[in-house]
N, C-alpha and C positions, 0 to 999 in steps of 0.2 A: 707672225714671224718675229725673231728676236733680232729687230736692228740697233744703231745704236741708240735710236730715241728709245726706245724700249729698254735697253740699260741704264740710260740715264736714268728713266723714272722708276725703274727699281734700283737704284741706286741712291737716289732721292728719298723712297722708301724706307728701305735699309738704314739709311743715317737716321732717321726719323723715331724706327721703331727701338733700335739698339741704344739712341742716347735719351728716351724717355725711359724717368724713374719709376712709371708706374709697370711698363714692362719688364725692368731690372730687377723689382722686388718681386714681383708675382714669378720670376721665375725662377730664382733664389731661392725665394722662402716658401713656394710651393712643397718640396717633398717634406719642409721642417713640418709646415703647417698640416700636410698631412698626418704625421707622425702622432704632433700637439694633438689635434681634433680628436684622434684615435685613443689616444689616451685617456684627455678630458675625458669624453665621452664614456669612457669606462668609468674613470673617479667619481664625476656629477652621479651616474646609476648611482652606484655603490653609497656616497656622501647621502646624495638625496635620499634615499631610501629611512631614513634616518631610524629612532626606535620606538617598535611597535609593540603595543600591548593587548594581549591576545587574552580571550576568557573561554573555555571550552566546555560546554555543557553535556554530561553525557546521562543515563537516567541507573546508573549502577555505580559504586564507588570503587568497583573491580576494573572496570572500563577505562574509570578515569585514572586510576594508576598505571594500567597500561598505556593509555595514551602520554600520561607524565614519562613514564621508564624508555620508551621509543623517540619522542620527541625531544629529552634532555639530552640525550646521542647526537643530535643532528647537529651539525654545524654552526647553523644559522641561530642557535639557540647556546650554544656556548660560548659564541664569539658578544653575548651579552646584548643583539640588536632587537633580540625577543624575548621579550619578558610573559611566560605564559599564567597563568591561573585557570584552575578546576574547581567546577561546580557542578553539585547533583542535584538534579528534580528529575520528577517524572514529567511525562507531555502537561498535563493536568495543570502543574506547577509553571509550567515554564512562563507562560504566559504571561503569570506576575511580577516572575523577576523578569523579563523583556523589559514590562513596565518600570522596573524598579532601577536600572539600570541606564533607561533609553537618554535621561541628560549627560551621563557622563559618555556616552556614545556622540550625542550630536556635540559633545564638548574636546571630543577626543579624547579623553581620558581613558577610554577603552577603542584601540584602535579597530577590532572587531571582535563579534561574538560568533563562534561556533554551535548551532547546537545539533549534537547525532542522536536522534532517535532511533528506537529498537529496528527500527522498519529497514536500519541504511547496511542492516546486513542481509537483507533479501534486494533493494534495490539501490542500496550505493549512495544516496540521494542523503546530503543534510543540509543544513540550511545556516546562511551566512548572513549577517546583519552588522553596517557599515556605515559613514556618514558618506564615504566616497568608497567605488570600487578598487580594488588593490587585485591586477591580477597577477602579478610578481609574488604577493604573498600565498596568493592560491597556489600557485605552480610549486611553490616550494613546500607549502602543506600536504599537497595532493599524494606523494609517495608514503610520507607517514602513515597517515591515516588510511590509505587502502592497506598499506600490509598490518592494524592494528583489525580493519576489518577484516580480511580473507581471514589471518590466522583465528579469529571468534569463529567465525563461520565453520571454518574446519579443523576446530581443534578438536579433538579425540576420534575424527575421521584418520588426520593421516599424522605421519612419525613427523616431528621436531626439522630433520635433514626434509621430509616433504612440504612440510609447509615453509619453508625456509627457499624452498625452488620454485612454491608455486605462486607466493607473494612479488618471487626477482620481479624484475622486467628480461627484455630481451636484448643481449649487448650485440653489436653488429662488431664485427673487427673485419674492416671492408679490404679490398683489394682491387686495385686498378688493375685490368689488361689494356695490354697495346704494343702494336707489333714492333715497335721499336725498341722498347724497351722491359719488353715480356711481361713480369707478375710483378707489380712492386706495389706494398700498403700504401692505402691510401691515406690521403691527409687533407685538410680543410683548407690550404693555405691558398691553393689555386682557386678558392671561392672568392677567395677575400682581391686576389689578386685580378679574376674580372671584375671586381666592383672596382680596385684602381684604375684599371681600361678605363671603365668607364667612366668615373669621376674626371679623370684625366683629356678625354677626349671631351665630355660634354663643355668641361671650362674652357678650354682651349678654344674650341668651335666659336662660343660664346665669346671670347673675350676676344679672339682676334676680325669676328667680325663684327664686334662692337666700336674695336679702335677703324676700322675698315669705313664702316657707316661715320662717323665723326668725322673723319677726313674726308668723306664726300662732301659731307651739309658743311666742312666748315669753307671748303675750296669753292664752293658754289655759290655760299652766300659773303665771301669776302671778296669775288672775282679774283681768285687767286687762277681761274680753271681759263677764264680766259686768256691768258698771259701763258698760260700750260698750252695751251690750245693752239697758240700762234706757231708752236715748233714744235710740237706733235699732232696724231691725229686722235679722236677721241677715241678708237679704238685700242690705239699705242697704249694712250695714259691708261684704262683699262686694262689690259694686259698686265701693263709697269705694277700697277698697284695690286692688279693679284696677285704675281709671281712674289711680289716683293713682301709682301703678309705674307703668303705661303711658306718662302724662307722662313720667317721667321717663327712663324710655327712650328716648324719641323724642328728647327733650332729649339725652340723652348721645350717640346715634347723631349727630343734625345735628353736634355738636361733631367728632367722628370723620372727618364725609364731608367739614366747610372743608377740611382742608388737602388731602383728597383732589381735592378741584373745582381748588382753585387749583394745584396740579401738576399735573393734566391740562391745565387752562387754557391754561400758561404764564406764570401772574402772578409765581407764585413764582420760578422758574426753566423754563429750556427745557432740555426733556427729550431724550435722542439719540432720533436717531430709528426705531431700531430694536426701542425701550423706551417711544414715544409712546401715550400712551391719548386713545382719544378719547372722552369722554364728555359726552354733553349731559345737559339739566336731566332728561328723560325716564329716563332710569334711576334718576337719582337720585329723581324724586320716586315713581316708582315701587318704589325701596325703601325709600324710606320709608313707605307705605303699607302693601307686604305685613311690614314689619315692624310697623307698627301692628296687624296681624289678628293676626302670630305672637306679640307682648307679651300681648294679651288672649284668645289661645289658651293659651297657656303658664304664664301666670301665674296663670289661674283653672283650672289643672290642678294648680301647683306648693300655690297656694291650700287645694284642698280635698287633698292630702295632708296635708300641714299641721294640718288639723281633725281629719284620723282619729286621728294621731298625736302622743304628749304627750312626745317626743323625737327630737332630731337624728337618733339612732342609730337608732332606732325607724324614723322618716321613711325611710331609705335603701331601705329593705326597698319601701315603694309607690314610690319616685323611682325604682327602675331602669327601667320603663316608659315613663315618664316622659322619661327620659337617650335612649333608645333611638329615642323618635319624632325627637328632635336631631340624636343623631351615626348615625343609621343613614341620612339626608338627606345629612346631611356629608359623609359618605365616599364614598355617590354621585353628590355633585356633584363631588368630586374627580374619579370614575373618569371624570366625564362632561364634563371637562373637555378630552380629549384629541379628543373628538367629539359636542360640544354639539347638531348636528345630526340624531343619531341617534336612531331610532322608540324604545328602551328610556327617553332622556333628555326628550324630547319627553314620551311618556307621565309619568313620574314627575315631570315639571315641572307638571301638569296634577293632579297626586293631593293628597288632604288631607293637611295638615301639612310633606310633603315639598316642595311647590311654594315653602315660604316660604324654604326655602333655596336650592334648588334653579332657581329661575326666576329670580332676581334676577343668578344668577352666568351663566347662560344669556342674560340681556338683556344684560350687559356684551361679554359678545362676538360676539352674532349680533343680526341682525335677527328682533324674534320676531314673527310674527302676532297684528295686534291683538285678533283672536277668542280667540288662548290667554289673553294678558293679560285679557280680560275675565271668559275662565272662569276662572281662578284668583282673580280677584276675588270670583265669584259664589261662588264650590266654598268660600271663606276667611269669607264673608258666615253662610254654611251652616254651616262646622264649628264659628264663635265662636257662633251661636245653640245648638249641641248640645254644646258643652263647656259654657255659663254654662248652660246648664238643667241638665244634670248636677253644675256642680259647688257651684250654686247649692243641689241638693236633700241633698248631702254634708255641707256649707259646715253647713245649717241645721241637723243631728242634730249632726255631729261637734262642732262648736265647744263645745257644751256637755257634751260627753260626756268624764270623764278615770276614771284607774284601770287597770281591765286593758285590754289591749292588741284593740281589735273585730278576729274575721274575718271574713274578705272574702264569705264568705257574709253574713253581719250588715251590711257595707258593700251590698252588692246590694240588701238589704231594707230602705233607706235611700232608694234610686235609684229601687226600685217605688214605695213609698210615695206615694200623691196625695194631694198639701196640700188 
């Protein structure tokens, strides 16, 4: 029940968390930081990448001006960061220029050698020779050089206009359905925009019950808890200190999601369209929600480690469990990201603890049934009543227990215990 010792210590909270610099910057400079990383991230590729010099071995001097006339077109080769070279041997020969070659290979001086034997236009197959693998360079070779092979293959089989269609590839030009808002193209930006869910919610999670855990060991081992303790009850403080992280959570996420609304929007700027998100209030206010269940799931988890434990270092030892209900969510919402619609991602959007990451990044890009949203609301209603009784009956042994370090057998017989 929220009396007034209960406001007091969210109260107490609240002053706490709002006049520390290190939650003022992190949530400030969170959406900037995103923005920077994103970028970086792009530049370093691109920077790193740096220039590459390529040598192409073909066994016809017909071949290798093809592949010169094809690959001068490409982009990557006119913007100057490839530098290519052609040379003819048959197989026979090859072998000795390998050899002849192979110091300036392990010297870098030749960043790699191609060589296509007759055989790679029955089986596609040529062979690459590197001091380290570059599959960024492959990826970007690999269109070239199949359409220099198909059209050998089948030239004077089919007309100019057919081998010209039969070299393409295949362009998708996709289209979302959904009853809301009928047939509209689709675009990538909803992809990018579960991964900010999730970015968003895993730091959060993490950082607010990091500051959560710190404020336990540091009240416990300063006897600041006893002095707490004499005018509340340990379940009060308890409560106080989740609800009052929980604010501020939610506090720091709204902050995170304006500028995310307003680029979806278009207030901010208009987005290409191939990178467009489309986002209404419903998702958002929908994660805001299950991130209100994951704050006071998590926090009165990070909480009662906290209690057991009368060091950071200590603390680590119960937190990997802990870390594990987080990123083990995390990283199946990544995998689940590739097919949001599928029965393994459906079910683990619907399980305790996993749904709070995991469903939020799932409504960003499909339409979810409102029955699942409602069970993960119930299933989250469920798991905070059986996390705060458990970490409630922790919470009230641990906080006043310091010295040697309790096992988890001794931790168990804290949890049986009936008040």
């Amino acid at each position: 029940m929220l009396n007034k010792r209960v406001l007091a210590v969210i109260k107490r909270e609240l002053n706490e968390r709002f006049h520390s610099k290190a939650f003022i910057i992190l949530t400030v400079l969170m959406p900037l930081l995103m923005v920077a990383l994103g970028a970086g991230s792009t530049f370093f590729m691109q920077w790193g990448e740096g220039h590459s010099r390529i040598t192409i071995v073909t066994e016809t001097p017909e071949l290798s001006a093809a592949f010169k006339a094809e690959l001068d077109s490409c982009s990557f080769v006119k913007s100057g960061k490839y530098t290519i070279k052609y040379y003819t041997c048959d197989k026979s020969a090859f072998k000795g220029y390998l050899n002849s070659v192979k110091k300036e290979i392990i010297d870098e001086k030749i960043t790699a050698l191609l060589y296509i034997p007759g055989s790679a236009f029955n089986d596609k197959k040529i062979e690459y020779y590197a001091k380290t693998p570059n599959i960024s360079m492959q990826e970007k070779l690999n269109a070239p050089i199949n359409k220099i092979l198909v059209n050998s293959y089948f030239r004077g089989r089919l007309s100019a206009n057919e081998l010209q269609f039969a070299s393409g590839g295949v362009d998708f030009n996709g289209f979302t359905v959904t009853e809301k808002e009928g047939v509209t193209e689709q675009s990538y930006g909803n992809i990018g925009l579960a991964y900010v869910f999730m970015i968003f919610l895993l730091l959060s999670l993490t950082v607010m019950g990091g500051y959560t855990l710190q404020s336990v060991i540091e009240e416990k081992t300063n006897r600041i808890v006893e002095i707490l303790l004499s005018s509340v009850k340990p379940q009060e403080l308890l409560m106080g200190k989740i609800v009052g992280a929980t604010i501020c959570g939610l506090f720091q996420m709204f902050i995170w999601l304006v500028p995310v609304f307003f680029a979806s929007s278009g207030i901010m700027f208009t987005l290409p369209k191939f990178i467009s998100v489309s986002l209404t209030i419903g998702p958002m206010i929908y994660l805001l929600v299950t991130f209100l269940f994951g704050l006071l799931i998590f926090i009165g988890l990070y909480a009662s480690i906290g209690a057991i434990f009368d060091t950071p270092q200590d603390a680590q030892q119960g937190l990997f469990p802990v870390m594990m209900l987080i990123m083990i969510p995390y990283f199946m919402a990544i995998s689940m990201i590739q097919n949001p619609t599928s029965a393994a991602a459906q079910i683990a959007s619907l399980f305790p603890f996993a749904n709070i990451i995991i469903m939020p990044a799932r409504y960003a890009m499909v339409d979810v049934p409102l029955w699942q949203l409602l069970v993960t609301i119930v299933v989250n209603i469920l798991t905070v009543y059986f996390v705060s009784a458990l970490a409630g009956k922790i919470y009230r042994v641990g906080i006043l227990r310091s010295g040697t370090k309790p096992k988890w057998s001794e931790v168990i017989k804290w949890i049986r215990y009936k008040y």
